[in-house]
BAFI-3210 file (N, C-alpha, C; in Angstrom, 3 decimals, decimal comma, padded with zeros to 6 digits):
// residues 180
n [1|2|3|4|5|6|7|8|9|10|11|12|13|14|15|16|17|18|19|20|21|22|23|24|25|26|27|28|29|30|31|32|33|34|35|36|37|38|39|40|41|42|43|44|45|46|47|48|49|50|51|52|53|54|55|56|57|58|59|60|61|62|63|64|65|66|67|68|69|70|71|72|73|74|75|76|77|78|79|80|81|82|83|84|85|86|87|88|89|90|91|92|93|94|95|96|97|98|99|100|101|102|103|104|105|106|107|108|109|110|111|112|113|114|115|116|117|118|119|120|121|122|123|124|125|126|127|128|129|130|131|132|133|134|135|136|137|138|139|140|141|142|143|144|145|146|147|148|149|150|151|152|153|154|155|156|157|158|159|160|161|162|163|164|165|166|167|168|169|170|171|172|173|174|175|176|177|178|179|180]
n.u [086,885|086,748|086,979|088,496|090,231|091,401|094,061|095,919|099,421|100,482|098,579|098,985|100,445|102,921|103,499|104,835|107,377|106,500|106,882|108,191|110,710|113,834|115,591|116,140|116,957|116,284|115,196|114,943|114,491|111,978|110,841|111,675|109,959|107,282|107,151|107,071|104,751|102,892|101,240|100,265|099,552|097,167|098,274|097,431|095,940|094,991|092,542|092,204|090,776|090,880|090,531|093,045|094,708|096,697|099,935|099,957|100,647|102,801|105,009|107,853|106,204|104,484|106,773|107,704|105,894|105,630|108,164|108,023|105,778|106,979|109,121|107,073|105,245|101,791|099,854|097,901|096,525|096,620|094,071|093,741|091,350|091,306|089,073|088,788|089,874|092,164|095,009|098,655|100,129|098,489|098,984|101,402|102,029|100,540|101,769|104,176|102,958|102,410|105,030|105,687|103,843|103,053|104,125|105,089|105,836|109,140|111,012|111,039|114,741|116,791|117,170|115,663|113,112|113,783|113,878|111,447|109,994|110,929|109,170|106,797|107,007|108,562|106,763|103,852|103,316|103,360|103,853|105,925|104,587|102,459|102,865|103,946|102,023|100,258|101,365|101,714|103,987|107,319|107,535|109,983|111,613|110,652|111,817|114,422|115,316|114,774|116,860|118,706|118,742|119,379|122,162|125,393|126,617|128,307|127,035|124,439|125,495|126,126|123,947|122,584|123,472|122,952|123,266|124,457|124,455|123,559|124,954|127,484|128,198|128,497|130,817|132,759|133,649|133,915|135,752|137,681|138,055|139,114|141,532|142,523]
n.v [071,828|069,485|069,051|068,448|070,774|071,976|073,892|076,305|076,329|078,814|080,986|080,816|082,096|082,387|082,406|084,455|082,942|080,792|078,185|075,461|073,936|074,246|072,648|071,791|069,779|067,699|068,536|067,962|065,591|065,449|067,648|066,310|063,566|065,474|066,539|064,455|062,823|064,422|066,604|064,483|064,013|066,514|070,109|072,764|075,539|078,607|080,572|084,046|087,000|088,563|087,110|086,139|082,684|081,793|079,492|076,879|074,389|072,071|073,400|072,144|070,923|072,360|074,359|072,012|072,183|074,668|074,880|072,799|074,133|075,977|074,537|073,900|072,404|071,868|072,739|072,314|071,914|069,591|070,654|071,423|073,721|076,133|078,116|079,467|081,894|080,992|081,076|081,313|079,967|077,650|076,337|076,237|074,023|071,990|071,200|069,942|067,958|066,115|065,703|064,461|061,696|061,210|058,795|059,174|061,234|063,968|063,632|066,336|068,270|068,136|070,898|072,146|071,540|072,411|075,325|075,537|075,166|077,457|079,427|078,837|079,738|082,092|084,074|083,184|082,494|080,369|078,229|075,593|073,610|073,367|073,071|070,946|068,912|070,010|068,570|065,944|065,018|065,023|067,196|067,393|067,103|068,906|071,017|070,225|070,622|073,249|074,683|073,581|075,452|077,781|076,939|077,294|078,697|076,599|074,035|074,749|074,017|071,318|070,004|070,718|069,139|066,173|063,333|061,756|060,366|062,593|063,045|061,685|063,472|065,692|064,807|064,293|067,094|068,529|067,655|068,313|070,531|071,714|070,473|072,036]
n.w [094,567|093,209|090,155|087,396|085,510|082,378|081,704|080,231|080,331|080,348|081,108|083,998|086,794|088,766|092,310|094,619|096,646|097,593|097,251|098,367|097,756|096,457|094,902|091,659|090,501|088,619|086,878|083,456|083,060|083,509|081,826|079,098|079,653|079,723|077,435|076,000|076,700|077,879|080,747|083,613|086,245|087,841|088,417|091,350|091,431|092,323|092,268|092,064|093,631|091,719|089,071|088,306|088,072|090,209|090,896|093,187|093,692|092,148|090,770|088,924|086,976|085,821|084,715|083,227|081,299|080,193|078,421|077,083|075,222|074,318|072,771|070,636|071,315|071,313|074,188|076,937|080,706|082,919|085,629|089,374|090,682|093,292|095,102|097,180|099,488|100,463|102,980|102,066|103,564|104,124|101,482|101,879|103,868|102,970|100,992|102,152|103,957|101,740|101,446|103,776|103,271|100,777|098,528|095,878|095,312|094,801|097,268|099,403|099,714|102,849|103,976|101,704|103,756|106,045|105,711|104,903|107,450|108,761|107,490|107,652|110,499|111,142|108,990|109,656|111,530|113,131|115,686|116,869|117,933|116,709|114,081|114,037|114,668|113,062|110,335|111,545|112,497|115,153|117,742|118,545|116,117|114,475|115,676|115,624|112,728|112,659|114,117|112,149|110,402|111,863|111,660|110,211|107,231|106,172|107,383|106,167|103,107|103,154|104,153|101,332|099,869|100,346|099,426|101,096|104,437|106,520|109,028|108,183|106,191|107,796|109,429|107,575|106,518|108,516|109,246|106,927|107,050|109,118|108,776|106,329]
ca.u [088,173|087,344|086,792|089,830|089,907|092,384|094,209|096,995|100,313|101,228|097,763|099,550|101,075|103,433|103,433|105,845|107,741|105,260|107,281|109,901|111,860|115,022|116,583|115,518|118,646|116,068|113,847|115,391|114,084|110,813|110,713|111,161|108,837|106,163|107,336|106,509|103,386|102,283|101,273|099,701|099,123|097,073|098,049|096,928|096,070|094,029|092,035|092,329|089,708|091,044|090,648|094,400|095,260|098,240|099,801|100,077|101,393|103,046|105,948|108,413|104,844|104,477|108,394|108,278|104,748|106,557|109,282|107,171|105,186|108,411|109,559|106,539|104,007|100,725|099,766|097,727|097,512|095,491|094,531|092,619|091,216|090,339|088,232|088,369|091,304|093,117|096,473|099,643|100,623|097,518|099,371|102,647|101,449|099,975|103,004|104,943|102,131|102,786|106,917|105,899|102,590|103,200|105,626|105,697|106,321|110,632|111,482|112,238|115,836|116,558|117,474|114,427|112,170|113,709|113,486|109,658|109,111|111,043|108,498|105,801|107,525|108,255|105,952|102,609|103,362|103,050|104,235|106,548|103,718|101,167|103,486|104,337|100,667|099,350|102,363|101,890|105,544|107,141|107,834|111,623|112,551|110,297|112,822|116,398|115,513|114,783|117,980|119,720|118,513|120,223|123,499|126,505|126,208|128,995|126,538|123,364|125,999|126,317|122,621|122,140|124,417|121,899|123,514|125,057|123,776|124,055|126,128|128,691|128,824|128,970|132,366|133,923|133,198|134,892|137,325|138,252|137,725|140,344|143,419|143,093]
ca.v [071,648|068,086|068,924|068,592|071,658|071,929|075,012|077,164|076,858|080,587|081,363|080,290|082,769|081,458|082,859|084,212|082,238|079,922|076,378|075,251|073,069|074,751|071,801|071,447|068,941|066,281|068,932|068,174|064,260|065,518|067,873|065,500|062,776|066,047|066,793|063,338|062,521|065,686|066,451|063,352|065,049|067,933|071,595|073,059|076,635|078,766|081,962|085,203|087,452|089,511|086,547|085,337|081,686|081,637|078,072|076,452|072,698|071,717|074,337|071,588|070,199|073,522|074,902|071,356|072,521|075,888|074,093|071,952|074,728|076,305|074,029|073,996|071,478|072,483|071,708|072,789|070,809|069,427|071,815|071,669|075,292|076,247|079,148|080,166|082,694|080,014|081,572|080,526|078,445|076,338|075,367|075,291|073,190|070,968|070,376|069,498|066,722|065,187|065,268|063,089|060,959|060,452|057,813|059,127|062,819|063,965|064,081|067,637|067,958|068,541|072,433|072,814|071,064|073,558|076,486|075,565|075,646|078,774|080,144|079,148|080,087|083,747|084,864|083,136|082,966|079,217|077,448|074,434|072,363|073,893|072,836|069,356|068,448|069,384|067,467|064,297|065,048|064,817|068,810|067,363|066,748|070,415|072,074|070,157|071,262|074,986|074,336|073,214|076,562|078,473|077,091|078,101|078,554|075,399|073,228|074,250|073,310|069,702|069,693|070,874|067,684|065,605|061,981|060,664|060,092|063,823|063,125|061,650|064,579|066,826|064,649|064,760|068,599|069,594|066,976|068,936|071,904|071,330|069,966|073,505]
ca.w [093,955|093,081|089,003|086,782|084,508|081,049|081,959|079,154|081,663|079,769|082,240|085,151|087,882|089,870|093,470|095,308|098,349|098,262|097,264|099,680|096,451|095,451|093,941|090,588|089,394|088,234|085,513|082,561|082,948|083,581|080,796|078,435|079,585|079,538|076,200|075,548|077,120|078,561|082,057|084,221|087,504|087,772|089,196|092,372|091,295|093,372|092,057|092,989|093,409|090,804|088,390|087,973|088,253|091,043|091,128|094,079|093,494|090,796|089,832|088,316|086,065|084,946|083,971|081,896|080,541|079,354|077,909|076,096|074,562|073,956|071,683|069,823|071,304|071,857|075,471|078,408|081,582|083,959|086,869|090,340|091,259|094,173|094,546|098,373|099,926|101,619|102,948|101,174|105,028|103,838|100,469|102,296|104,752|101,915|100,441|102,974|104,399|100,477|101,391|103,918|103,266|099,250|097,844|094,586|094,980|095,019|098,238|099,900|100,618|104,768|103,644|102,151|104,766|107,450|105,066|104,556|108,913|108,952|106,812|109,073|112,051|110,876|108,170|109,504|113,298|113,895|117,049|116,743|118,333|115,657|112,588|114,288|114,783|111,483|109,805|112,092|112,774|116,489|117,744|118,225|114,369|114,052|116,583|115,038|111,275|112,543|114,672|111,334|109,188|112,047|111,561|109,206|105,873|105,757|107,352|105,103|102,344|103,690|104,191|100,351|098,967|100,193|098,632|101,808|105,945|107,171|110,193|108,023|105,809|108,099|109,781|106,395|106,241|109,746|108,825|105,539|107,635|109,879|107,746|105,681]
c.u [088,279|086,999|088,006|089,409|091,354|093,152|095,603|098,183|100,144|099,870|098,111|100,186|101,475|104,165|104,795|106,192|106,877|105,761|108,531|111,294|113,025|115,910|115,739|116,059|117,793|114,979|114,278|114,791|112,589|110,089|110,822|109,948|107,059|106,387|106,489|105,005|102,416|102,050|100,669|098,990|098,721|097,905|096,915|096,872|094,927|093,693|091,419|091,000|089,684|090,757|091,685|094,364|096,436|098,613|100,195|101,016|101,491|103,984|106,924|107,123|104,711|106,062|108,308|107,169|104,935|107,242|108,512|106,507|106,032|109,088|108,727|105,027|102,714|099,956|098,621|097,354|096,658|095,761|093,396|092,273|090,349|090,234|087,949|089,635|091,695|094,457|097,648|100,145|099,798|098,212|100,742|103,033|101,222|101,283|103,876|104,525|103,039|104,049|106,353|104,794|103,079|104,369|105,987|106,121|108,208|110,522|112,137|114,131|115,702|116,565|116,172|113,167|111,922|113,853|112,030|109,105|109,685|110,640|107,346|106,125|107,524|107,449|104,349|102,674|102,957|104,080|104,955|105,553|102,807|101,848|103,711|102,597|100,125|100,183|102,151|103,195|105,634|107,875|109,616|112,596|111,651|111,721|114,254|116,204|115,422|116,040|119,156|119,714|119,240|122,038|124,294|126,192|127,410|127,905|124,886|123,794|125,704|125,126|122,064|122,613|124,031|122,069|124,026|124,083|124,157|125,166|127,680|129,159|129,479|130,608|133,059|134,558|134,301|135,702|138,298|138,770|139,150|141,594|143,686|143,411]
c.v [070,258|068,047|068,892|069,473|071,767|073,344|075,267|077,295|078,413|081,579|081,498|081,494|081,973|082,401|082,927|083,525|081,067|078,124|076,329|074,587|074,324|073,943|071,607|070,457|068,053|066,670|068,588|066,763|064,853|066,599|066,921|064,403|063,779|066,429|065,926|062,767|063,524|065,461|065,661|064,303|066,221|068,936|071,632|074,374|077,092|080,701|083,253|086,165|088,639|088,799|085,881|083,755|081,755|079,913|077,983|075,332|072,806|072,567|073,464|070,948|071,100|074,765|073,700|071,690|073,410|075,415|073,200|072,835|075,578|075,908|073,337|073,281|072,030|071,596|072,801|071,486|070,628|070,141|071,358|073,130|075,542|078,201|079,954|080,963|082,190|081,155|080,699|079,508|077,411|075,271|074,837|074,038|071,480|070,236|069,949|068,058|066,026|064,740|063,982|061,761|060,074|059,904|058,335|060,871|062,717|064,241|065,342|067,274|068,866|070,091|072,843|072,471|072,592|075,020|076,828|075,760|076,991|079,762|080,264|079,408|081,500|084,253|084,435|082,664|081,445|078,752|076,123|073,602|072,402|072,657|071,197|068,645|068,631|068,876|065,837|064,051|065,047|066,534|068,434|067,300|067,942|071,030|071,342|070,745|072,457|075,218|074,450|074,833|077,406|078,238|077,602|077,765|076,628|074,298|073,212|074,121|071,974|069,351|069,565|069,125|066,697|063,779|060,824|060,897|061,693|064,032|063,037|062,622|065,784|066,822|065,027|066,016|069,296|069,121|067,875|070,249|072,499|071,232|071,086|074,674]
c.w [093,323|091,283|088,597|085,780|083,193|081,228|080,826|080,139|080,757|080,871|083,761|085,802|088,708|090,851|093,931|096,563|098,624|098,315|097,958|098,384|096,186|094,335|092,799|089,380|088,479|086,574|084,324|082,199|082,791|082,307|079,601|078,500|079,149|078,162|075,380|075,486|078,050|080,032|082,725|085,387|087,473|088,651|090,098|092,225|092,216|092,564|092,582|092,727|092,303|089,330|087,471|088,654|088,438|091,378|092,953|095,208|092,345|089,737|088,733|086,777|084,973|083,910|082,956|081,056|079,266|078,946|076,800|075,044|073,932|072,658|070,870|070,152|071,962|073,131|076,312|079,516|082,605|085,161|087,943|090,708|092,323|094,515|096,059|098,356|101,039|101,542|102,551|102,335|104,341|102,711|100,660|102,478|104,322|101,297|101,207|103,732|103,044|100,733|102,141|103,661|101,532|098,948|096,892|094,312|095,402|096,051|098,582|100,324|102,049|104,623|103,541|102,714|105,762|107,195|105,368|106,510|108,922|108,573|107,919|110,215|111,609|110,327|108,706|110,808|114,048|114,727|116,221|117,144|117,224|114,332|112,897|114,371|113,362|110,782|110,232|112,457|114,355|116,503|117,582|117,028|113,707|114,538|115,534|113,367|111,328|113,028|113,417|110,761|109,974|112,024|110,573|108,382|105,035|106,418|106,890|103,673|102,060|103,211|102,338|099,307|099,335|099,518|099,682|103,310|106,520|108,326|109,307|106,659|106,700|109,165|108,917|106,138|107,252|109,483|107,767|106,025|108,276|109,480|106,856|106,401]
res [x|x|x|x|x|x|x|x|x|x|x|x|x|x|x|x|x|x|x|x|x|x|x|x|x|x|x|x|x|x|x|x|x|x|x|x|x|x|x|x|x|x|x|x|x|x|x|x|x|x|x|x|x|x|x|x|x|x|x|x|x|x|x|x|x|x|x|x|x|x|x|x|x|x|x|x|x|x|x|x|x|x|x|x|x|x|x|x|x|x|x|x|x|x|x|x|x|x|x|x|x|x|x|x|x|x|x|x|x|x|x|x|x|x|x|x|x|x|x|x|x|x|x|x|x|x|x|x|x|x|x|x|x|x|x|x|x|x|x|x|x|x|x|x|x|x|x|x|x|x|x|x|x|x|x|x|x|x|x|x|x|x|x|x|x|x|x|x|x|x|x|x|x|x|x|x|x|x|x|x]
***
């Protein structure tokens, strides 16, 4: 996987369930700069044995890619491919190390952190100790974000708005809650 290959995004498949990101408030910056100077960072695509390129990493890279080619510029985009049948936990997994290890990637919001374990907890059968160990995380801030995903849909609101200290959204919240 360590070649960089030139890949056509319009080649690209993009997988289901596979990226924890829902927020996407910030694409419209990043489309332009790729407009501008095209894509920096490669893609993490991974090929199927059918011979499709499914991405992996890099969905926001690739929507400004499309967008770019969209409005006329001729582009394709740097890609890594890897070529084994890793399971989609592996690229989860992957991205979630980057939330916390890399400085320069967007920060998950807390929503979809504890979206992304409740993936590996139901769909691929990992243990809270499993997911805290290959993270480097402590199992107790595994257990309160699966904790958070089961609460009310008013406090994975809170969680989604993401601009202030969570506790003191979620006073403001019952506070508001309360007086109506």
């Amino acid at each position: 996987m360590n070649k960089i290959h030139q890949v056509n995004p319009e080649d690209i498949q993009i997988g289901k369930d596979w990226n924890p990101r829902f927020d996407f408030s910030k694409q419209r910056q990043l489309n332009l700069d790729v407009l501008k100077n095209g894509v920096k960072t490669p893609v993490i695509l991974q090929k199927t044995g059918k011979g499709y390129l499914v991405l992996r990493d890099g969905e926001r890279r690739l929507i400004a890619a499309l967008e770019a080619q969209r409005k006329g510029k001729d582009m394709m985009i740097p890609a890594y491919i890897e070529y084994s049948n890793l399971r989609p936990s592996y690229f989860l997994l992957s991205l979630l190390r980057s939330n916390f290890e890399d400085r320069d990637v967007k920060k998950l919001l807390p929503i979809e952190e504890a979206s992304s374990y409740t993936k590996l907890v139901k769909y691929y059968k990992y243990s809270i100790n499993r997911i805290a160990e290959e993270l480097n995380q402590k199992p107790k801030h595994i257990r309160k974000m699966l904790t958070m995903m089961k609460g009310c849909k008013e406090v994975q609101k809170v969680l989604e708005e993401n601009e202030k200290p969570i506790r003191l959204r979620l006073k403001k919240r019952i506070k508001r809650l309360r007086l109506s």
